[in-house]
N, C-alpha and C positions, 0 to 999 in steps of 0.2 A: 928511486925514481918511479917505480911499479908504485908504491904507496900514494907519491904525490899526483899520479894519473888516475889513479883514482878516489881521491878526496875530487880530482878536477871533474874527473865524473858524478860524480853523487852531486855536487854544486850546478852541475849544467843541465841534469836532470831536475832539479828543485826550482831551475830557473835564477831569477834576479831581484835583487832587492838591497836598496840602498836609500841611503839617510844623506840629507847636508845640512850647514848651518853656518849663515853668516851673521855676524854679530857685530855691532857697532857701528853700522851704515847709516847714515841719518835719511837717504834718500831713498826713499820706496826703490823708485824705479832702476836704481845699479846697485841697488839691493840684489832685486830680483834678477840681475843679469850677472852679479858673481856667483849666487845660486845654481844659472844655469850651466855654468862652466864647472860647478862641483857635480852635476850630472852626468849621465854615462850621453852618449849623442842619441841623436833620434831614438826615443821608443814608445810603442803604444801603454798598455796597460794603466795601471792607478796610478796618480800621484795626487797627495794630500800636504796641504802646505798650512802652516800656523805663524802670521806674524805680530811683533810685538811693537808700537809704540808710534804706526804710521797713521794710525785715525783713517778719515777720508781719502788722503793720499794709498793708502791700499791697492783702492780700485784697479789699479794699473798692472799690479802684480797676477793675479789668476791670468790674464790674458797675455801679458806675455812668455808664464809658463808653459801656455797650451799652446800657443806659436813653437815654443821648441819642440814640445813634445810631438806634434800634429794633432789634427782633431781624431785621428783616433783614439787619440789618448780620453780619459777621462780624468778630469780636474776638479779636487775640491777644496776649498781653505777658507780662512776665514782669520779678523782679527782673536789676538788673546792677551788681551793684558794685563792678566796674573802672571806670566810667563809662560814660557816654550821650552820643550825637549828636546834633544838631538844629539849622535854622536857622543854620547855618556853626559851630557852636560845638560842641566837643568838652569836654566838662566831667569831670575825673578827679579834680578837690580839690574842688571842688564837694563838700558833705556829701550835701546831700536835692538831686535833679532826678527831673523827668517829662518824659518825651518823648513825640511820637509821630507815626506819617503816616497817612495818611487817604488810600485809591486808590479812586474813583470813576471808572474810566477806561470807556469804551464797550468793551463785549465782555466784560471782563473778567469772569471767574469763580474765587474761590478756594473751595477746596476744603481746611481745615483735617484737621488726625491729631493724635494724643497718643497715647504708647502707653510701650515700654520700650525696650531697648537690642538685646534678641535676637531680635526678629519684626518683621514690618513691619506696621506699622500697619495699620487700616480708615482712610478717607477718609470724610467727611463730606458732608453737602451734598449727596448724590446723585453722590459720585465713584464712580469706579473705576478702580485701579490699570493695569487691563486693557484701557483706551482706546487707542484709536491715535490720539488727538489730542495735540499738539506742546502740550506741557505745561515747564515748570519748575518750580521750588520751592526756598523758604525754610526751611532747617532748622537746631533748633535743639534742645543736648542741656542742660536747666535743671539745675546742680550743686547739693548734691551726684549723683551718677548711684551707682544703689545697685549694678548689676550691668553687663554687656555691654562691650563695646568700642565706642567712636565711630566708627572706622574701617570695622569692619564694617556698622555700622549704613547710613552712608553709602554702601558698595557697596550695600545692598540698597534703598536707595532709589535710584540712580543705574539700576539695573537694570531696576524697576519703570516711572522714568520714561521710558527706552527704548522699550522696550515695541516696538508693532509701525512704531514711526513710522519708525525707521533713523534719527534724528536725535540727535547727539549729546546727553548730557544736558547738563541748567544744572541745579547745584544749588550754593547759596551759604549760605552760616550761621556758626554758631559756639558755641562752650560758652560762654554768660553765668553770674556768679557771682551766686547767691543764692538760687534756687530759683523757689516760689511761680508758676508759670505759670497765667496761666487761656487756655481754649481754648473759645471759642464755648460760651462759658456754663458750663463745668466749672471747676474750680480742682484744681490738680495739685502736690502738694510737692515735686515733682520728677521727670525721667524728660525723656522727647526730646519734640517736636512740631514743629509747622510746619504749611507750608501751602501747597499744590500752585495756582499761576496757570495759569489757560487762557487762551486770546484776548488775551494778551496778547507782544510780543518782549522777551524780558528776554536781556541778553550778560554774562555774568561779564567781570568785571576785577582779576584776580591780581597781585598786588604784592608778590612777598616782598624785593626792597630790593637784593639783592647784585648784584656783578660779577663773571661769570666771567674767571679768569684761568687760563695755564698750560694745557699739556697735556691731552685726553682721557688717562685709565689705566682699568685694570680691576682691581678686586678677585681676588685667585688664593690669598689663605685668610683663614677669620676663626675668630678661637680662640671667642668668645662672640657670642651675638647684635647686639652693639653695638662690640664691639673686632674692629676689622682686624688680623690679624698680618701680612698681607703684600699690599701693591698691585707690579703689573707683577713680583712673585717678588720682588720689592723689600723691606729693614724699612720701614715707611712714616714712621718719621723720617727714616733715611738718603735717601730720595728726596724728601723732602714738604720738609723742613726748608730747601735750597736755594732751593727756587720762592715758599716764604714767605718769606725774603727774598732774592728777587733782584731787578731791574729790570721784570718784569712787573706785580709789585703795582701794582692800581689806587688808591693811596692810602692813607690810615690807616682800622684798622677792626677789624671782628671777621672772623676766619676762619670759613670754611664750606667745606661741601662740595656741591657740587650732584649728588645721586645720579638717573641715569638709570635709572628705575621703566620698566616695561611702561606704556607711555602706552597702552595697545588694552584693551579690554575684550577677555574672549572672546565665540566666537559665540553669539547669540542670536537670537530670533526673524526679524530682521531682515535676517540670515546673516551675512557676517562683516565686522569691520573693515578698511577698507583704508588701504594709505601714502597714501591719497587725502584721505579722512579725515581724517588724518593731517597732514596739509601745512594745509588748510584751516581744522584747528583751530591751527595753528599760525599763520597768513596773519591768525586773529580774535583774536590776541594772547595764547592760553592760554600758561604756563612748559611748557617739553620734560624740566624734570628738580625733585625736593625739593630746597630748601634744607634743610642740617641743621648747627648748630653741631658744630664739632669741639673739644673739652673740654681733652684733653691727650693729651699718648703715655706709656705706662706706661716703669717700669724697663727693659724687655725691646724698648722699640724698638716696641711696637703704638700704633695710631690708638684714641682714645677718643671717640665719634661719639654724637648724640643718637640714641636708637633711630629706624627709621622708620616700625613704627608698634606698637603691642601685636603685632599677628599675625605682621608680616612681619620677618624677620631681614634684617640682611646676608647676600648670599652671593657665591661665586666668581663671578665673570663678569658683575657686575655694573659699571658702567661709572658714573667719576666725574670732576668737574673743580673746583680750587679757585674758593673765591668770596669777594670781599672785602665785609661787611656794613658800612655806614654811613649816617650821616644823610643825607649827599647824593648817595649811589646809589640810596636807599630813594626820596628825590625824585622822583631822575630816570627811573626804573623807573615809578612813578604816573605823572608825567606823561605818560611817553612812552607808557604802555599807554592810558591815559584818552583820547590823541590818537588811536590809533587804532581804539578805538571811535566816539569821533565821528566819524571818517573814512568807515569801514564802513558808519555809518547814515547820515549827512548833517545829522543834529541832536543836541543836546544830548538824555540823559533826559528823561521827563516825573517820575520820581521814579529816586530810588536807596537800598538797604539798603546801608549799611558796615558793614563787621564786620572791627577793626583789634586785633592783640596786645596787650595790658595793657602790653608792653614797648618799645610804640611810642608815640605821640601825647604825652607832656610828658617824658615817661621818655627818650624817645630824642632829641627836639628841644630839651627845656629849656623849652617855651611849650605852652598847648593852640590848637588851630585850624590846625595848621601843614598838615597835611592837606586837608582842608576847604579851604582857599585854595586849594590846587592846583588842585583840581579847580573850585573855580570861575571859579580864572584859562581854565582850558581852555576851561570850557563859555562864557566870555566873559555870564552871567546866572546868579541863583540858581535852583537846583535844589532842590524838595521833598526832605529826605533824613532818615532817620531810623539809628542805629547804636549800635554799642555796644563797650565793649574787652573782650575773650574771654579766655578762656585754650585756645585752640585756636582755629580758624580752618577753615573751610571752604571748597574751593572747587579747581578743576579742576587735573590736570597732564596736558596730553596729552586723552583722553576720558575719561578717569575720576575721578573725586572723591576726595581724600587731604584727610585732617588735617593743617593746616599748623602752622608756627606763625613767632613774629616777621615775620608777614605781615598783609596788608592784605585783603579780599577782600570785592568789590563786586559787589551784582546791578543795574546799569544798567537801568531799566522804561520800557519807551515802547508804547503804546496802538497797539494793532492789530497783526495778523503778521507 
């Protein structure tokens, strides 16, 4: 009894956080009202809601979530029709799902934005960008996006949350398909938003799935933004082709490239980054380089490479190593990152945002849930989580925030700093 009084204590002190999910409701609206009854009664704090398959009819749903919750609450959700996460279950065939979590933790403060792709947002709630308090954030850009780049978006919120703290950012998200977001009582047809946590330790957990293999090279020219004409001076068939098949492949799979990005912000406020930095965001599990599928090699012997991102080209001297993508690298990558976040804290989350590529979860395993188990094998208990499959992906290389993609990317939430 002594034991069970106190697990009840450690949980009351961490506060509340809970997940629901109903599934195969054709009507928005008692959708959203068996949702509320899987709810705990009246509470303030976050909730973040993902549905699947209502379109227009939507609308109805943020507003009557925020009626149970009250307007203290803050409310964010939006369509997703690659599918939704919740309560272990990844739902992609699923037609009609509603998800959502519910953060009531001690301390916690979010701090909701909505805005567009080329400015950064105001802050709600009495934020401001210009705090030096150890901040994270959930962002997310609702498609269509009529204008800007997600990429840049993303540096300028990475930079914002910086700020004067010197501490590296967390920022985690993803492009959900369908639009329709509502944002602490507005409704939006599209464009970015999210929502800035205080007081609370949230760790990203990046998973893009590959194994490197072969060699470090260096880029030494590239005829177009996305085509290599030449690694180590090399044609990059005559050198690539060998190591794709020789004896170092880790397996069957897709090929990749793991290109080595400036993982450093530049200087700001907080003066400069160091290989300090550096090492420790590496020690806390972040990737050191993009993954980016490799397409084909033309006529002429050049690399055909996913760009890396709108802004940024290829260029000379940029440093790359092959990487083998598969189902059970993709595994073993989640697991082994998920393990070492547990490690780093000492405890499982008290919640987690996922946000996994549309070309992952039934697409790439053949089942839904396959995910989700992992991570609950780790954390050895279920975990509150709420998620959704993107067509993009958010989340860290090194200190700074890149759009990913055929990647996994999770905000791990636990109560207090």
């Amino acid at each position: 009894m002594r034991a069970l009084a106190r697990v009840a204590a450690r949980r009351a002190l961490r506060g509340h956080a809970s997940s629901a999910l109903v599934a195969g409701e054709a009507e928005a609206e008692e959708a959203a009202r068996k949702l509320i009854e899987k709810l705990p009664e009246k509470r303030n704090g976050l909730l973040l809601y993902l549905a699947k398959g209502y379109g227009a009819r939507s609308e109805c749903i943020g507003p009557l979530l925020h009626e149970h919750l009250g307007s203290d609450a803050v409310v964010l959700g939006c369509n997703s029709e690659g599918g939704v996460m919740a309560q272990g279950r990844e739902l992609q065939k699923e037609t009609f799902a509603l998800a959502a979590l519910l953060l009531d933790l001690p301390g916690l403060q979010a701090r909701p934005f909505a805005g567009d792709l080329e400015q950064l947002p105001s802050l709600k709630r009495g934020g401001r960008w210009s705090s030096g308090t150890d901040r994270s954030a959930l962002a997310f850009c609702s498609l269509p996006v009529s204008a800007g780049d997600p990429q840049s978006w993303v540096c300028m919120l990475d930079i914002a949350l910086t700020g004067r703290s010197g501490r590296p950012p967390v920022l985690v998200g993803g492009m959900p398909v369908g639009g329709y977001a509502y944002v602490d009582g507005e409704m939006k047809a599209s464009g970015a938003f999210g929502v800035v946590l205080e007081g609370a330790s949230c760790s990203p957990v990046v998973c893009q799935g590959s194994e490197p293999f072969g060699p470090f090279m260096e880029i030494t020219a590239v005829q177009q933004q996305h085509v290599i004409r030449e690694i180590n001076g090399q044609s990059p068939r005559d050198l690539l082709l060998p190591l794709l098949n020789g004896p170092q492949v880790p397996g069957t799979g897709s090929s990749m490239a793991g290109i080595f990005v400036d993982p450093k912000p530049e200087s700001g406020e907080h003066g400069s980054w160091t290989d300090a930095h550096l090492a420790a965001a590496a020690l806390g599990g972040r990737p050191n380089c993009l993954s980016r599928p490799m397409h084909a090699f033309t006529q002429e012997g050049y690399l055909v490479l996913s760009p890396l991102t709108d802004m940024t080209p290829y260029a000379p001297g940029m440093q790359l190593q092959l990487q083998c993508f598969s189902p059970q690298h993709a595994l073993r990558d989640l697991r082994s990152r998920a393990e070492t976040d547990l490690a780093l804290h000492g405890r499982p989350p008290d919640a987690v945002v996922m946000v996994s590529c549309g070309a992952r979860g039934s697409e790439l395993y053949g089942e839904e849930g396959v995910e989700s188990a992992i991570l609950r094998e780790v954390w050895g208990c279920d975990v509150p989580m709420l998620g959704f499959f993107a067509g993009g992906e958010f989340g860290p290389v090194g200190l700074r925030t890149y759009v990913h993609g055929y990647t996994t990317s999770c905000m791990m939430i636990r109560s207090g700093q």
